[in-house]
N, C-alpha and C positions, 0 to 999 in steps of 0.2 A: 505340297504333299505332306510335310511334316505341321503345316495346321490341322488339315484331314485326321492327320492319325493322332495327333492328342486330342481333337474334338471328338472321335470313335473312341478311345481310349477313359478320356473323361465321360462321355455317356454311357461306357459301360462299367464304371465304377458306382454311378450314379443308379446306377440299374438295378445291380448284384446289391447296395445296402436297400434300395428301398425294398424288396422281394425278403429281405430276411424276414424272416415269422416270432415276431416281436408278441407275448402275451400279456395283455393287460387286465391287471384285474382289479375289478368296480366291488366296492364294500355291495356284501350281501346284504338286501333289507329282510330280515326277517320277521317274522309275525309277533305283534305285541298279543300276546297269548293274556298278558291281564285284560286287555280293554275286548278281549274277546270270552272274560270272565261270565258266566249267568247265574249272578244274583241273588234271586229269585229260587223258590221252592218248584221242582220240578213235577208237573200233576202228576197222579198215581197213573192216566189211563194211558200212559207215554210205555208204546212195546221197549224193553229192551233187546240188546244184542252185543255179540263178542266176535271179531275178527281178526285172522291171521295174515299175517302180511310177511314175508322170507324177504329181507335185504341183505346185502353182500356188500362186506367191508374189504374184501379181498375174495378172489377169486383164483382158483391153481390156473400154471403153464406146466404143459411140458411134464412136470413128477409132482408130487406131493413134496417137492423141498421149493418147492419155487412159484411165489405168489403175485400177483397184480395186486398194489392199492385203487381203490376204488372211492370215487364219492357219488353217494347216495341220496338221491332224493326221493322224500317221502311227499306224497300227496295225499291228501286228505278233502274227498271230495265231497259235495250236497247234491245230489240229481235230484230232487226236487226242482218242479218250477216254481212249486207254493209254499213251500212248509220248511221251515228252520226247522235243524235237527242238534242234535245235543250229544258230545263225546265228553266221556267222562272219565275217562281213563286212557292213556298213550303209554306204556312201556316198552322197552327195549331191553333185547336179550342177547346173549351172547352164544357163543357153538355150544357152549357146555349148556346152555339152560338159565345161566343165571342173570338173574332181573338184574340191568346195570345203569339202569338211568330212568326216570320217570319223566316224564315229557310234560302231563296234563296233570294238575296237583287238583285243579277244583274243574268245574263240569263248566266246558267252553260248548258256545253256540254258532253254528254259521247257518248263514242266511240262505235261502233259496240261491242251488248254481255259487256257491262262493266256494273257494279254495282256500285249504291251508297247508302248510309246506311243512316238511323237519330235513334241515340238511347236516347229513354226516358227513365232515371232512374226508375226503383221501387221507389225509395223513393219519385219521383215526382208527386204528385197527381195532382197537378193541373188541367189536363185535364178532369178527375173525370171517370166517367161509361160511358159515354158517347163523348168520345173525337173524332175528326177528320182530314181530313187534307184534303185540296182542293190543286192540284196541276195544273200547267197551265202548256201548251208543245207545241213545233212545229216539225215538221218532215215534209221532204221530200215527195212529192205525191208520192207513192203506198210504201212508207216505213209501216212498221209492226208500231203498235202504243207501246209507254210505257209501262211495266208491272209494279203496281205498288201494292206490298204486304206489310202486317201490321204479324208481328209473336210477340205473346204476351205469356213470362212464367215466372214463380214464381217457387220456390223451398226454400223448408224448410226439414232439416231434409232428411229423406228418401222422402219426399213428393212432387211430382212436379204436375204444372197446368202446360198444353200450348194448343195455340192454331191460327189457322193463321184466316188474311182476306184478300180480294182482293179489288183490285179497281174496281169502276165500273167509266166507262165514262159518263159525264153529260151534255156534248157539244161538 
């Protein structure tokens, strides 16, 4: 009997640690933004474009005194099946408006369907409740335009927030 109950006893120790919700976390690989550099003189007959994108560094609970951190991921997408497109510009803005970080210093390229990412820490507030990012772009006439999405989520515990946004076009 007293084998029984420390063999119950130990498999339910064995239990309760493996079930604990252990986070691990893997180095983000992020985008080599030079080797995605172009070059090259961009032709004249290339349409340009400007898009807005609203991400969220934090988010209110509850009142205006009480915020969620948030990390934000920015994608940057080519709907193209055929035609490389060209973003020339990436900045980021804060609630007040003011440009806090420049992403894209020289005119990057991505390939037909390739993705590029910007990821904002959680810990990084700066951009506050209200953050943005205007992106500028050229494409090939009757090319598909940039897709450009904001995915914003938080987790604690058992508990996750997420939530996405889109770009809209502004020019």
């Amino acid at each position: 009997m007293q084998k029984n109950l420390l063999l119950l006893l130990l498999s339910s120790v064995i239990l309760l640690f493996s079930c604990e919700d252990k986070k691990v976390e893997t180095p983000l690989k992020t985008i080599d933004w030079q080797a995605k550099v172009f070059t090259y003189k961009l032709p004249d007959s290339l349409l340009s474009g400007s898009s807005y994108l609203s991400v969220y560094s934090q988010i209110y609970s509850e009142t205006e005194h009480l915020t969620h951190d948030l990390t934000a991921t920015v994608s940057i997408r080519n709907t193209s099946r055929t035609d490389t497109i060209f973003i020339t510009k990436a900045d980021y803005f804060n609630t007040k408006g003011v440009n806090i970080r420049h992403y894209i210093d020289e005119t990057i390229y991505l390939k037909p369907l390739e993705t590029a990412a910007i990821v904002i820490n959680e810990k990084d507030k700066e951009g506050g409740t209200g953050a943005n990012f205007i992106f500028d772009w050229k494409v090939k006439k009757n090319t598909t335009e940039p897709l450009f999405e904001g995915i914003m989520i938080s987790t604690s515990g058992s508990q996750g927030l997420s939530f996405t946004t889109q770009g809209k076009r502004i020019e």
